[in-house]
N, C-alpha and C positions, 0 to 999 in steps of 0.2 A: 243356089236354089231360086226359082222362078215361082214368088210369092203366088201370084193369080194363076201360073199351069197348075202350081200344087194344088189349090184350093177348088178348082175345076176339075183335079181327075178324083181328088179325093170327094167330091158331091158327086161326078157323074161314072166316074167309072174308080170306084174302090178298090175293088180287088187288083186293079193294074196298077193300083198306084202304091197299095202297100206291099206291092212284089217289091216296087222301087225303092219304095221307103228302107224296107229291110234291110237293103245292104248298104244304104247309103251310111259314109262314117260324119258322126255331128258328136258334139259335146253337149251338156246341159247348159253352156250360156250360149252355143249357138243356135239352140233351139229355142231358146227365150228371144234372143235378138233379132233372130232372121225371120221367125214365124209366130211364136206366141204373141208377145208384147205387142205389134202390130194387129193381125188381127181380132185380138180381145179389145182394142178401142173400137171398135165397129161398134158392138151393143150399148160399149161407157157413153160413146160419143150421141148416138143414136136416142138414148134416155134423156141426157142433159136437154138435147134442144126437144125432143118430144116432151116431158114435162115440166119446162121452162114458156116454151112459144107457144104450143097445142092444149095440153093439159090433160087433166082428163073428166069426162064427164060421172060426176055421180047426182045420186037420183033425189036426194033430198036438196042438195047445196048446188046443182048445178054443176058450170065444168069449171073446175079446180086447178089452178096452173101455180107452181113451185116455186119460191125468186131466185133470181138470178145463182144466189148464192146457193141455197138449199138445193138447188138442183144439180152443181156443179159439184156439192160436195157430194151427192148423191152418187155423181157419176164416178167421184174421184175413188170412193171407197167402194163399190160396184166393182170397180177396174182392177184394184190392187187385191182384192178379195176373190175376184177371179185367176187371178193369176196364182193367189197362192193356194186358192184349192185345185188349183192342176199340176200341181208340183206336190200338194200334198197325198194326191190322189196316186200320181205316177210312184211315190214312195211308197203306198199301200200295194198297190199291185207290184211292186218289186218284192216288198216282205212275202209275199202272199204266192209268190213262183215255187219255193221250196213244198208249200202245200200240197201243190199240183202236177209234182213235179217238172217241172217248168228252170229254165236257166233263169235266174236275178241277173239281172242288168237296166240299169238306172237311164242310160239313152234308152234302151229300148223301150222300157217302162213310161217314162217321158213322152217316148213318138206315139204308143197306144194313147197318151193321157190328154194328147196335145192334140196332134192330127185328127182325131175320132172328132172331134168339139167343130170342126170346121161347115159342117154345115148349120150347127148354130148360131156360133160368130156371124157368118154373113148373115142369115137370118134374120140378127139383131138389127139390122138398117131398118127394120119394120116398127122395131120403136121408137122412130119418129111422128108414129101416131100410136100413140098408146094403146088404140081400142083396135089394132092388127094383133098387138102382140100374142094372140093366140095361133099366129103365126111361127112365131117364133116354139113355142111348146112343141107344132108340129117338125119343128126343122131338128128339134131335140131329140126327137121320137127315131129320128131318120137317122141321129149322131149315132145313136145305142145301135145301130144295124151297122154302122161303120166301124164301131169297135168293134163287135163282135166279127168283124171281116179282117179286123187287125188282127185277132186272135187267131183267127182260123190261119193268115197268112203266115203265121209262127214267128212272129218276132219277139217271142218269149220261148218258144221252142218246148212247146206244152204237147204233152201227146193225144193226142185225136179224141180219144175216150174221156178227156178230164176238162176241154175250152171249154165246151157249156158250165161245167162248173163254174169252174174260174169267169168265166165273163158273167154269169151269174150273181156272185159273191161281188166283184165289181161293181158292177150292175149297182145294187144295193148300198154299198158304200158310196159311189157314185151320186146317189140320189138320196141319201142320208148329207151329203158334204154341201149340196145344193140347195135343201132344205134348210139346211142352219146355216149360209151364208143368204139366204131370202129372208130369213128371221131376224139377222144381223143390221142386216141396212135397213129393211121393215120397224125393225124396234127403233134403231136410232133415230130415225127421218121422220117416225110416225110421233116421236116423244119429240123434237124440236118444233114439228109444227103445232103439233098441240101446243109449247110453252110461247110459240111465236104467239101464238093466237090468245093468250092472255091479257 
């Protein structure tokens, strides 16, 4: 697989790309290897040096920049946290096919969980300045229209009348898993800079 065709047909032309996807045969580590793991450093990478180099401005204290270290770990636990709520996510929507009638199948669960996130990822290159990254929120907006093109392309093999559900119910967990890993690194990094600042 051709990292940058994937990620270009799946932002520009979706539904040709999850025809592809569909039949394409992959395992759950080659989908980590070939495509997750790389580009989910885009946004890790993206943070580190935007709130390390740039910072960001707030309105009492001025603009606020991370050290070296804080930001690295920021990005470190950002990265591995991303990766495990796409894995944990693609497990959800595989439990969740018997619901809707739908086939369970854990690659395919996997390519909706993984491939959909692809216009975010790249996205992320915009928190390189932090005060874009409502940029990136928008590029997220666009992922949920990419899953839901996943679903309609049947690579769960859901019948016609039940994908809104299902990508619905997704949906929701989806944005419940992303919430509490933003709370995750939020609590952490917000409680070492406080104790730095002692």
């Amino acid at each position: 697989m051709n990292l940058v065709a994937r990620v270009q047909g799946l932002i520009l032309k979706p539904k040709e790309e999850w025809e592809k996807i569909k039949g394409e045969p992959a395992t759950v580590a080659d989908l980590f290897k070939s495509y997750l793991v790389p580009i989910a450093a885009i946004p890790a990478v993206a943070q580190f040096l935007g709130f390390w180099l740039i910072g960001v401005s707030l309105p009492v204290r001025g603009t606020f920049r991370m050290s070296l270290g804080a930001s690295l770990g920021r990005a470190v636990v950002s990265y591995i946290l991303s990766l495990a709520s796409v894995f944990i996510l693609a497990l959800i929507i595989n439990a969740l096919a018997p619901t809707f009638s739908s086939r369970p199948d854990q690659v395919q669960s996997l390519k909706l969980a993984a491939y959909s996130l692809a216009p975010y990822y790249v996205a992320g290159i915009f928190y390189l300045v932090p005060v874009l990254s409502f940029l990136v929120v928008l590029a997220g907006i666009y992922s949920l229209y990419v899953l839901y093109l996943g679903f309609k392309a049947g690579l769960m093999e859901t019948p016609p009348e039940k994908i809104m559900g299902y990508f619905v119910v997704t949906l929701v967990v989806g944005i419940v898993l992303m919430l509490v890993v933003g709370l995750v690194v939020g609590a952490i990094f917000s409680l070492s800079t406080f104790y730095s600042g002692l």
